[in-house]
VOLUM-881333 format. One record per residue (C-alpha): x, y, z; residue number from 1; chain; residue in one letter. Coordinates in steps of 0.1 Angstrom, whole numbers, m for minus. Layout:
+-------+-------+-------+-----+-----+------+
:  east : north :    up : seq : mol : type :
+-------+-------+-------+-----+-----+------+
:     X :     Y :     Z : NUM :   A :    A :
...
+-------+-------+-------+-----+-----+------+
This chain:
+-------+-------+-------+-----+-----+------+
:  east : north :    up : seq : mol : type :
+-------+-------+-------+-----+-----+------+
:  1050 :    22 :  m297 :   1 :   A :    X :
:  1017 :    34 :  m306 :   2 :   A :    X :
:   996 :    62 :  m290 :   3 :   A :    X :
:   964 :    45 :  m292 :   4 :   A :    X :
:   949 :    16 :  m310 :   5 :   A :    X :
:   908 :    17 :  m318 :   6 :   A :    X :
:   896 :   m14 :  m308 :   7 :   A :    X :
:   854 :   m33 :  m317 :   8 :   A :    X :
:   840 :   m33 :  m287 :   9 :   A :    X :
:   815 :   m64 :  m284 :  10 :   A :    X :
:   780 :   m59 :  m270 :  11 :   A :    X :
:   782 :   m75 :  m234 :  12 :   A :    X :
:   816 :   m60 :  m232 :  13 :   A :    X :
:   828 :   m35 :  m209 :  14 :   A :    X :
:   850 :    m7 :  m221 :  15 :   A :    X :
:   877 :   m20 :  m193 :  16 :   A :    X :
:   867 :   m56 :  m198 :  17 :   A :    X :
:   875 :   m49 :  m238 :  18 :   A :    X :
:   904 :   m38 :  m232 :  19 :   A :    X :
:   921 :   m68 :  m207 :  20 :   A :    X :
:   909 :   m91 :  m235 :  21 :   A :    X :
:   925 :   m69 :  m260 :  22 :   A :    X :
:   961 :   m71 :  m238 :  23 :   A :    X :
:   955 :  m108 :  m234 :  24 :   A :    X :
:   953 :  m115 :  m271 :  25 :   A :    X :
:   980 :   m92 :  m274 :  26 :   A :    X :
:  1012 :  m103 :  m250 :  27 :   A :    X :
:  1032 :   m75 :  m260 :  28 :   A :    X :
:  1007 :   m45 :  m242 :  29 :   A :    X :
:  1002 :   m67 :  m208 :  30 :   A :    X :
:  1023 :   m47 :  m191 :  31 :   A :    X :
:  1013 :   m12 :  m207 :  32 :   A :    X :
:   990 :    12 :  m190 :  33 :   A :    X :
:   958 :    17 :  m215 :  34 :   A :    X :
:   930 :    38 :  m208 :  35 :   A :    X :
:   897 :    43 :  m229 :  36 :   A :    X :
:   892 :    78 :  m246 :  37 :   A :    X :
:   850 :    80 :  m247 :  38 :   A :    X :
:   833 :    51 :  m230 :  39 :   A :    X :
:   806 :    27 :  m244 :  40 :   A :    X :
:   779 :    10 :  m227 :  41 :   A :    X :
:   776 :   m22 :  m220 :  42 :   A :    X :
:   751 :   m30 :  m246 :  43 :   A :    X :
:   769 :   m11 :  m269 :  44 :   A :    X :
:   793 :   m22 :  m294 :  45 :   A :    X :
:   818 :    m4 :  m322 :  46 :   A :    X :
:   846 :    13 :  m319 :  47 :   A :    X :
:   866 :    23 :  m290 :  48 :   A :    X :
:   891 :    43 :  m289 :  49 :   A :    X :
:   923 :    34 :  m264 :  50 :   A :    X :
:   951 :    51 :  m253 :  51 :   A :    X :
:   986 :    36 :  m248 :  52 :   A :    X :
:  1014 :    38 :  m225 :  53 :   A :    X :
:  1021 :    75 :  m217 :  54 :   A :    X :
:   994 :    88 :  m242 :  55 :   A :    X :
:   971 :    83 :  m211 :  56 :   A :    X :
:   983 :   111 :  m197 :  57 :   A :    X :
:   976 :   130 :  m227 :  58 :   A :    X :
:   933 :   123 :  m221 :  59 :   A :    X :
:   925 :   156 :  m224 :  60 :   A :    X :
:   937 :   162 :  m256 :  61 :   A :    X :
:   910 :   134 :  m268 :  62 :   A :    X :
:   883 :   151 :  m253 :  63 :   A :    X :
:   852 :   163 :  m267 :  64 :   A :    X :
:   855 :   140 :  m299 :  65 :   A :    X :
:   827 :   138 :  m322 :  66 :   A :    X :
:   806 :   103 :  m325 :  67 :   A :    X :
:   785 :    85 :  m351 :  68 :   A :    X :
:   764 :    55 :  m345 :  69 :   A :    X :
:   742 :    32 :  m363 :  70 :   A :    X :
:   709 :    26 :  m335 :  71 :   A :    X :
:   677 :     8 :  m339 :  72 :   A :    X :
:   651 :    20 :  m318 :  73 :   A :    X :
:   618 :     4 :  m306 :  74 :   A :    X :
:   588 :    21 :  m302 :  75 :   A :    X :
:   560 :    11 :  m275 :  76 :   A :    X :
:   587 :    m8 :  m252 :  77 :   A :    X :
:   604 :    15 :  m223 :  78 :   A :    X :
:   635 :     6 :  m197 :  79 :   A :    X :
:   650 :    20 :  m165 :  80 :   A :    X :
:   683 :    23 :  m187 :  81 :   A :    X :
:   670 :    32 :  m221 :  82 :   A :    X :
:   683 :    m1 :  m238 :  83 :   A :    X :
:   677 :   m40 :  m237 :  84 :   A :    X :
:   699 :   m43 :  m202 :  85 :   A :    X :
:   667 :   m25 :  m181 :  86 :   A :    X :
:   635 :   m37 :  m168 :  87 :   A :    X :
:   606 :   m35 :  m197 :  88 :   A :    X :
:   574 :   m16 :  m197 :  89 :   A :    X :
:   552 :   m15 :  m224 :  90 :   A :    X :
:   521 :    11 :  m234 :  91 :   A :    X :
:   491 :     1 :  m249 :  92 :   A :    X :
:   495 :    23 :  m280 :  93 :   A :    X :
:   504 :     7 :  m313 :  94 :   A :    X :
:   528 :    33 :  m326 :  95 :   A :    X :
:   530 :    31 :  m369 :  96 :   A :    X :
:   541 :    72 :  m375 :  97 :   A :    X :
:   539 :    79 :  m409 :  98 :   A :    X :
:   569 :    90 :  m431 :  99 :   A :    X :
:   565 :   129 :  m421 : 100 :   A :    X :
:   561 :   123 :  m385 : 101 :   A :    X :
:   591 :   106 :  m380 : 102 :   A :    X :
:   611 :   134 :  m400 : 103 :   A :    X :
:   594 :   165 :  m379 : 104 :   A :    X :
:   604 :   140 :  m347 : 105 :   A :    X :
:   639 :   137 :  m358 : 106 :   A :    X :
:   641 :   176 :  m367 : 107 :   A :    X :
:   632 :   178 :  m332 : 108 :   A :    X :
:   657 :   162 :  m312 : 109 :   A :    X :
:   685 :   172 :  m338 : 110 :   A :    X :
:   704 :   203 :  m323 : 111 :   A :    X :
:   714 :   216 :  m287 : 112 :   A :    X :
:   698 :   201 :  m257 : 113 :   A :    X :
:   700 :   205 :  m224 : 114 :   A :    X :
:   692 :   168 :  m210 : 115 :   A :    X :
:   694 :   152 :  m175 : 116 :   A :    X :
:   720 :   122 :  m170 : 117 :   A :    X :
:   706 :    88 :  m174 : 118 :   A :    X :
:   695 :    74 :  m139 : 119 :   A :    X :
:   717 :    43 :  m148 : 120 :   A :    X :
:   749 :    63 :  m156 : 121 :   A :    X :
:   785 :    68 :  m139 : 122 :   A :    X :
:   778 :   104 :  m138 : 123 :   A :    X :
:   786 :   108 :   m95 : 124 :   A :    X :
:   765 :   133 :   m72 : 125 :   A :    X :
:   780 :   133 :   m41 : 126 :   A :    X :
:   806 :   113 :   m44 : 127 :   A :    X :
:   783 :    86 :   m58 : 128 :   A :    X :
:   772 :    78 :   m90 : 129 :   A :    X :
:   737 :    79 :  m102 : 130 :   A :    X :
:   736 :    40 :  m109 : 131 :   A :    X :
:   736 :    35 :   m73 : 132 :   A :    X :
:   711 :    56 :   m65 : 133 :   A :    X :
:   691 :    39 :   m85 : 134 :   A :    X :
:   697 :     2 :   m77 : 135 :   A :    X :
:   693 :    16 :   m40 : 136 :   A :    X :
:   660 :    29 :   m48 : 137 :   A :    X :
:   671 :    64 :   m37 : 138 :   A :    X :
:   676 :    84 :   m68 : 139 :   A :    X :
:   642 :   105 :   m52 : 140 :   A :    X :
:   662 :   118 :   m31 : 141 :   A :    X :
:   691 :   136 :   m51 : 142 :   A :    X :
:   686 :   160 :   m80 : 143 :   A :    X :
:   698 :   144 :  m112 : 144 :   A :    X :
:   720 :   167 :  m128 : 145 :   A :    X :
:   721 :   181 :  m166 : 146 :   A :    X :
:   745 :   183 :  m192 : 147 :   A :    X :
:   746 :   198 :  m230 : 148 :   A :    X :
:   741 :   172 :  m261 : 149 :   A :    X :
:   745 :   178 :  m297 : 150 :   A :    X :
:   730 :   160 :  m321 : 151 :   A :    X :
:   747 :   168 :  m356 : 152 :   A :    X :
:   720 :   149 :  m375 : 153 :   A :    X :
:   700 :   117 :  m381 : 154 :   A :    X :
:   692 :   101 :  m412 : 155 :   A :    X :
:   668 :    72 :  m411 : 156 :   A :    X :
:   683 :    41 :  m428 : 157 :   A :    X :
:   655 :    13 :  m424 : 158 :   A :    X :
:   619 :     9 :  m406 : 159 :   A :    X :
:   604 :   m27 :  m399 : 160 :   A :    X :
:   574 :   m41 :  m380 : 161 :   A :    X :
:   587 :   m65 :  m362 : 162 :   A :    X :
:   567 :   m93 :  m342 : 163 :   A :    X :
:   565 :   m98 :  m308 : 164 :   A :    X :
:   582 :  m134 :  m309 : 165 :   A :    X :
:   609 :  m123 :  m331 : 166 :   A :    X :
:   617 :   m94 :  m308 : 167 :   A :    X :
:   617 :  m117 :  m283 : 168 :   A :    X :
:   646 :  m140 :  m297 : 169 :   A :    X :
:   662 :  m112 :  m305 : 170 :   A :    X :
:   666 :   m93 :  m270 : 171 :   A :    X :
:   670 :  m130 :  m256 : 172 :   A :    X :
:   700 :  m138 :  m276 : 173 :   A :    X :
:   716 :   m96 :  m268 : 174 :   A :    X :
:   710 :  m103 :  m232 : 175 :   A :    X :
:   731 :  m140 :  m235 : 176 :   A :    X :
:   759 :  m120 :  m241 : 177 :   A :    X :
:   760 :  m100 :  m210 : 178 :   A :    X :
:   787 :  m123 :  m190 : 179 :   A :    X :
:   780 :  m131 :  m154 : 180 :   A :    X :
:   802 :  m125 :  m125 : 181 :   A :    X :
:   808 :  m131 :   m90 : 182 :   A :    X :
:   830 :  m106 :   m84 : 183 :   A :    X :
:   819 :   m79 :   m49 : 184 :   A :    X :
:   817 :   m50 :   m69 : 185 :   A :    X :
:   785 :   m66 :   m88 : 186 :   A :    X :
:   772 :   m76 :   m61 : 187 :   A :    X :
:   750 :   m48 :   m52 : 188 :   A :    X :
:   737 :   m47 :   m88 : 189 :   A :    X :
:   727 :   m84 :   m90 : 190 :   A :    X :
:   754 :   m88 :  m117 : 191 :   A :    X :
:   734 :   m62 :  m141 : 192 :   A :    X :
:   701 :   m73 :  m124 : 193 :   A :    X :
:   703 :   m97 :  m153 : 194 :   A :    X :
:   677 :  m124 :  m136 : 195 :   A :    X :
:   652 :   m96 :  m131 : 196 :   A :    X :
:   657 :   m80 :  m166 : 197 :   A :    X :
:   654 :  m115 :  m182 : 198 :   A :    X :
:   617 :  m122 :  m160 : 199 :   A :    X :
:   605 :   m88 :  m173 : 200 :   A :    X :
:   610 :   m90 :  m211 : 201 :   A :    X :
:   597 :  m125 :  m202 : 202 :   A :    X :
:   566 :  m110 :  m191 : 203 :   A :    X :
:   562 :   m84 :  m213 : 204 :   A :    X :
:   561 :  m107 :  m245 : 205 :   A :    X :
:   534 :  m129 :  m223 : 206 :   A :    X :
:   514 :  m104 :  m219 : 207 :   A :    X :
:   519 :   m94 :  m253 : 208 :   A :    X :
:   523 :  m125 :  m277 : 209 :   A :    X :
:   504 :  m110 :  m311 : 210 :   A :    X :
:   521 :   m75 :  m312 : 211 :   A :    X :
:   542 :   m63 :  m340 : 212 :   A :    X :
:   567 :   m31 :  m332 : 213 :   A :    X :
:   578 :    m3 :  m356 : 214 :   A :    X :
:   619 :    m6 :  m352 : 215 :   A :    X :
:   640 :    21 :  m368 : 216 :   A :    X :
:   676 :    20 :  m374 : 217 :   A :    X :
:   689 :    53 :  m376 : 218 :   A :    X :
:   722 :    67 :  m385 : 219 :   A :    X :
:   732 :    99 :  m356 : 220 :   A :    X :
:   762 :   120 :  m360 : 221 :   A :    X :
:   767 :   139 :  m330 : 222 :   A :    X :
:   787 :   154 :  m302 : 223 :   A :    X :
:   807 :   138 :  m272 : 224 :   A :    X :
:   788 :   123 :  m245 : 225 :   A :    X :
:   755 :   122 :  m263 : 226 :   A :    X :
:   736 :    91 :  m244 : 227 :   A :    X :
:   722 :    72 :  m276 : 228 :   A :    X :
:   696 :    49 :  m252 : 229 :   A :    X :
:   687 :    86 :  m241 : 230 :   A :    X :
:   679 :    99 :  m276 : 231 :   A :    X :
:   659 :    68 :  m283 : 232 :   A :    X :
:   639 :    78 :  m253 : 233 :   A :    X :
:   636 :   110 :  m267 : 234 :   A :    X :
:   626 :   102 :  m302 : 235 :   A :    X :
:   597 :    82 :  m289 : 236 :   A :    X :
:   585 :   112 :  m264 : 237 :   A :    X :
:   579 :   130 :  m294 : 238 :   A :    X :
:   557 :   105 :  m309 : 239 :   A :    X :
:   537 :   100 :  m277 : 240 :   A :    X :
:   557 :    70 :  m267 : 241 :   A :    X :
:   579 :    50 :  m252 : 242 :   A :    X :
:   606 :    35 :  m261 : 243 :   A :    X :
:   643 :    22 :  m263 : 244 :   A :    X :
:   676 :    16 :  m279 : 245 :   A :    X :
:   672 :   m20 :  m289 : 246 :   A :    X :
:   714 :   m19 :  m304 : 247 :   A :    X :
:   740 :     4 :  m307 : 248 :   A :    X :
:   767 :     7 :  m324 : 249 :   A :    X :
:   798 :    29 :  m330 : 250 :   A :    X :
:   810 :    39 :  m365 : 251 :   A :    X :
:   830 :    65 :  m365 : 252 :   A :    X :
:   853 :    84 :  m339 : 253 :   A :    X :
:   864 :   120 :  m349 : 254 :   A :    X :
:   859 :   159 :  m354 : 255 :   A :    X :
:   834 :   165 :  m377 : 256 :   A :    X :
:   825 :   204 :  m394 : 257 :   A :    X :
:   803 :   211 :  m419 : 258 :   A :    X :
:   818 :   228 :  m453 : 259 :   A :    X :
:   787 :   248 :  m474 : 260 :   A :    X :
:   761 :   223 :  m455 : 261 :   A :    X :
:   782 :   192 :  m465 : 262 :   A :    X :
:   790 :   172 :  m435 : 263 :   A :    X :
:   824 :   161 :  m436 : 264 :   A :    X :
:   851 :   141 :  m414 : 265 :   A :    X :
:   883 :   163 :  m409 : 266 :   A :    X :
:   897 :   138 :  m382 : 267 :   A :    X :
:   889 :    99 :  m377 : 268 :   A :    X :
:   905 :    77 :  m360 : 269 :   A :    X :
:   900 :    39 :  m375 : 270 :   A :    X :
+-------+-------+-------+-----+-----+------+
């Protein structure tokens, strides 16, 4: 049997929902134990990498695995999660940086940060994790905790103005993938708040019908459990805005080093 399979992880998906459809198309792992090795988010898509049978036992040995993504960011639109799955808010700046700017922003979030935890992550604080402090409307009254990122580097791939209507359709048709459920353990969540979410982008793009919005996609090597709807949020900060990871998506799984400045993959699982 194998140790692990890397499976695509659709956006909408999550990591534990990927994999019961994976053991339903596949009748001969039903019955197996699997276990993800590096989570994705929800909104996320690409590669993830699952462990089989007794190789769940073995998780430790996959930790601390190097990432790369392909992202798009959007500048001028923020969320409570840092992608398309949060409530919108929008500034009244027009962001277009030029060429230069960009580069000295990206120079500036490459490297070794210390960062707090997304509010809407698993990450527990006593006991509970920070999601539920924040759909409780209580995350005032814990201190969210940091951990270390590493951000290998990013290389700018495309940049776009894209119009408020398109942008619109686009988010529209990501959020139709989110599935809904019924199921108690949504409850408190409102199923991803998905009816709320939907009213503000809604809104948003109301108030804001004639707009056009500088989207980069961006290529980011970097280091396990680097929040990629964080870095967005970071990127724009440096540019005196807000904004959000508008898609994500998982390339490559592996250890990467660096041979006389030459980035290279010594390990990849595919």
């Amino acid at each position: 049997m194998k140790k692990y399979v890397v499976i695509e992880k659709p956006v909408g998906q999550t990591p534990l929902e990927a994999i019961r459809v994976y053991q339903e198309q596949h009748q001969e792992y039903t019955d197996i134990p699997m276990s993800y090795a590096g989570r994705l988010d929800p909104m996320a898509s690409g590669k993830l990498l699952v462990l089989i049978g007794e190789e769940c036992k073995r998780q430790k040995k996959y930790h601390g695995l190097d990432k790369e993504y392909v992202i798009e960011v959007v500048l001028d639109i923020g969320t409570d999660t840092g992608d398309v799955l949060g409530m919108a808010t929008h500034t009244e700046t027009s962001s277009r940086p030029t060429e230069g700017e960009l580069k000295d922003a990206l120079s500036k979030v490459t490297g070794i940060a210390e960062v707090p935890y997304p509010a809407f992550s698993s990450k527990t604080v006593n006991g509970k994790p920070l999601f539920l402090y924040s759909l409780e409307g209580n995350l005032d009254s814990i201190e969210i905790p940091t951990h270390t990122e590493e951000v290998f580097s990013i290389t700018p791939l495309k940049s776009e103005s894209v119009p408020s209507s398109v942008l619109q359709k686009r988010i529209s048709e990501t959020l139709s993938l989110v599935p809904r459920s019924t199921e108690p353990s949504k409850e408190l969540g409102a199923d991803f708040r998905q009816d709320a979410v939907r009213e503000s982008w809604r809104e948003l793009f109301t108030a804001y019908p004639d707009r056009t919005y500088c989207v980069y996609t961006l290529r980011v090597a970097c280091g396990s459990g680097t929040y990629m709807r964080t870095l967005a949020g970071r990127i724009a900060h440096v540019l005196g805005t807000k904004g959000c990871a508008l898609s994500i998506h998982r390339t490559k799984i592996g250890k990467r080093i660096s041979v006389a400045g030459i980035p290279l993959w010594i390990r990849k699982y595919t």
